[in-house]
PASE-456540 format. One line per 3 residues: number of its first residue (from 1); for each residue z, x, y of C-alpha. Coordinates in steps of 0.5 Angstrom, whole numbers, plus 2048, in hexadecimal, padded with zeros to 3 digits. Example, Ala and Ser with C-alpha at 12.3 -4.5 7.8 and 13.67 -1.06 7.14 Angstrom:
% PASE-456540
1 = 810:819:7F7 | 80E:81B:7FE
% end
This chain:
% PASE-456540
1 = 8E0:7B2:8CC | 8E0:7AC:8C8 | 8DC:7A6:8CA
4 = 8E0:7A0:8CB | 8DB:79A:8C8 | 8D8:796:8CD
7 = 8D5:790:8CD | 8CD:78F:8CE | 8CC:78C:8D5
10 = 8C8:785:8D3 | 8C2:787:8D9 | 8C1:78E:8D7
13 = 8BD:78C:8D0 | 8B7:78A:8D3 | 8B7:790:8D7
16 = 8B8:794:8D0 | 8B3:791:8CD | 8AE:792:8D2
19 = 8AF:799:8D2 | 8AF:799:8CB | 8A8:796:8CB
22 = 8A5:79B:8CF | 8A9:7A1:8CC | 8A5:79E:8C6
25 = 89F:79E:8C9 | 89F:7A5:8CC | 8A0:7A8:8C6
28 = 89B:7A4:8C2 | 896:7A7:8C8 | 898:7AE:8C7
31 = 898:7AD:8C0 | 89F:7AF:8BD | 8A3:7AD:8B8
34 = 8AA:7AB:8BA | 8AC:7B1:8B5 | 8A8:7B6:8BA
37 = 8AA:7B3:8C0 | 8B1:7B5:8BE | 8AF:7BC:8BC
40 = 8AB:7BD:8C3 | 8B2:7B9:8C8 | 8B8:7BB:8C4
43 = 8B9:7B4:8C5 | 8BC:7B2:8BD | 8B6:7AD:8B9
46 = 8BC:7A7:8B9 | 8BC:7A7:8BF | 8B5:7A7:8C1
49 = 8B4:7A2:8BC | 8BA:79E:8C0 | 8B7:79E:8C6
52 = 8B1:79C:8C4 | 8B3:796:8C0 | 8B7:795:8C7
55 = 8BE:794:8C3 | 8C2:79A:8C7 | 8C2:79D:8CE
58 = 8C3:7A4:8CF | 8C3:7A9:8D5 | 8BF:7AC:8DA
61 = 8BF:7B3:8D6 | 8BB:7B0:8D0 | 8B6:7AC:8D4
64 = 8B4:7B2:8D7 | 8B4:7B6:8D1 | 8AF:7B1:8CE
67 = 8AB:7B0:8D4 | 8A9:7B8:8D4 | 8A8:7B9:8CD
70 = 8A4:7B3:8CE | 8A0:7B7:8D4 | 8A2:7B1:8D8
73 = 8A5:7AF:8DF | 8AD:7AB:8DD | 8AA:7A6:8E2
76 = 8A4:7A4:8DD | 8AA:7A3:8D7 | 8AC:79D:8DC
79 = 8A6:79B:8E0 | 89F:799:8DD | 89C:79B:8E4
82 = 89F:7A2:8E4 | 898:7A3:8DF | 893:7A0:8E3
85 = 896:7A4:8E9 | 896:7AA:8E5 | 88F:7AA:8E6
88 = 88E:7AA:8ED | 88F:7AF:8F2 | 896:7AF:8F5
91 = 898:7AA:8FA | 89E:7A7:8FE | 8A0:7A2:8FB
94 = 8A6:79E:8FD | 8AB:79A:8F8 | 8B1:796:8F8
97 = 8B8:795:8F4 | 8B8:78E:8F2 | 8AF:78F:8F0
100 = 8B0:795:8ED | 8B1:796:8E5 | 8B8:795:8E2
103 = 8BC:799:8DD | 8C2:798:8DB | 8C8:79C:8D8
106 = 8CE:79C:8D6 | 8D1:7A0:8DB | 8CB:79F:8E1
109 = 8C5:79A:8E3 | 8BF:79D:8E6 | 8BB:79C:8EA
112 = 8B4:7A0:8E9 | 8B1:7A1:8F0 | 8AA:7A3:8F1
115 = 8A7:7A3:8EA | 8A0:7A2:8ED | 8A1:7A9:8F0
118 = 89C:7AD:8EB | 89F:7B5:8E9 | 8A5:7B4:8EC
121 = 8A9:7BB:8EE | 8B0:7B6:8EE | 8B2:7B0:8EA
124 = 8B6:7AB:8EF | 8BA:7A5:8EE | 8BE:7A1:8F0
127 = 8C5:7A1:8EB | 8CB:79C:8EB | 8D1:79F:8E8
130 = 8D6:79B:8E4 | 8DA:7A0:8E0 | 8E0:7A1:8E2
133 = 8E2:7A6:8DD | 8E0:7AD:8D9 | 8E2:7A9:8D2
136 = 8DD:7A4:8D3 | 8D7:7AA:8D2 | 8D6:7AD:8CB
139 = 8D4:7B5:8CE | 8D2:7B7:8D6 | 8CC:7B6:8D9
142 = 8C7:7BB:8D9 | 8BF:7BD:8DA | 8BB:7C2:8DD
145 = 8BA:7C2:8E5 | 8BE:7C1:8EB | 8C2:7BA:8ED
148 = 8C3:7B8:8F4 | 8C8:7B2:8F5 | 8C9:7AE:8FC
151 = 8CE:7A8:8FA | 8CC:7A2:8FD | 8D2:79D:8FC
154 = 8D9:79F:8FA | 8DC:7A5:8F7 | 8D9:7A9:8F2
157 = 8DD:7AF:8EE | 8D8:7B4:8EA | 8DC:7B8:8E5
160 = 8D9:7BE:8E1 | 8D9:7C1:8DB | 8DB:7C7:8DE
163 = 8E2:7C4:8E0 | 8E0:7C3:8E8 | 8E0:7BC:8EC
166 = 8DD:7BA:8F1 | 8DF:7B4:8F5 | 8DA:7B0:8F9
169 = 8DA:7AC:8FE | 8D6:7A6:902 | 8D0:7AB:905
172 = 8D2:7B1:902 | 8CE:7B5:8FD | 8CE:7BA:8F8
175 = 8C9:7BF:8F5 | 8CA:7C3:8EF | 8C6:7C6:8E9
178 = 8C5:7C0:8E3 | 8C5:7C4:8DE | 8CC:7C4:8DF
181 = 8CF:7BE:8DB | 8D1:7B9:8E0 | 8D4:7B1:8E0
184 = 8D4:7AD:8E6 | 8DB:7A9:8E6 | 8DB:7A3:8EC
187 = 8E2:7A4:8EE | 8E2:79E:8F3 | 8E4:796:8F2
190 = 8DD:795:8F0 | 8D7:799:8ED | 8D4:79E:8F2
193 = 8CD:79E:8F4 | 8CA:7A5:8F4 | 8C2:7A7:8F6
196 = 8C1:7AE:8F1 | 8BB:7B2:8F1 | 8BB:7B7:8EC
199 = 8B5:7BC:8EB
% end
């Protein structure tokens, strides 16, 4: 699938570059080099050093990947405060869309919710969905874990690697295995609104 290039969303730089900077700073705190890093996440060397000088965006997949290799919860690559809540006993803690750290890609926004929550089993957050089409994605979407998706605004359209479709929604949900390549495509007049929780 070829990617259709889109242009840089003007607000998304700042968050790139915050998450860069952290990114940065956990490495440096774990004592990687950029090439071991790479080695460790699978995640290509330029691409680290893109996402740390903040000059791209990518996908929930290597985030994730980056994180692991890093021994480090996602939430700590967008939230300083991840760290420090890291170090105490779990808790509840409370969160909300508008407060909570931002990434913007391509094809979603996100929403990171509860990255004060140390040691999470799940990763949830909150997603807007702008693509339309599978053009606009280089390769599907996979990662380790399992997916559950409640659509919140709109219509949403979850399309697999394995050919199969799932069409979604207001308040409909889906779950299925992540590892299976997969996109979400919002199929509605406007971008959909999802909460995803993936394990």
């Amino acid at each position: 699938m070829p990617v259709k290039p889109l242009g840089a969303r003007p607000d998304a730089a700042p968050d790139r570059q915050r998450l860069g900077e952290r990114l940065r700073l956990l490495r440096k705190q774990k004592q990687l080099t950029l090439k071991a890093l790479s080695e460790h996440s699978g995640v290509a060397l330029s691409t680290l050093s893109k996402i740390e000088l903040g000059q791209i965006s990518v996908g929930y997949e290597k985030l994730a990947a980056t994180a692991r290799a890093l021994g480090a919860d996602i939430g700590e690559l967008f939230d300083p405060r991840a760290a420090i809540a890291s170090a105490a006993a779990p808790r509840v803690v409370r969160s909300t869309i508008e407060e909570s750290p931002r990434y913007d890609s391509d094809n979603y926004n996100y929403r990171m919710l509860a990255t004060r929550f140390a040691g999470k089993r799940m990763t949830p957050l909150h997603g807007r969905i702008v693509a339309r089409r599978t053009d606009e994605f280089a390769d599907y979407v996979r990662h380790p874990g399992q997916e559950f998706v409640i659509v919140l605004k709109g219509r949403v359209r979850i399309c697999f690697e394995t050919g199969e479709r799932v069409e979604l929604k207001r308040l409909e949900t889906a779950y299925f295995d992540s590892g299976i390549g997969h996109i979400y495509l919002s199929t509605g007049p406007g971008d959909a609104e999802v909460l995803v929780v993936m394990s």
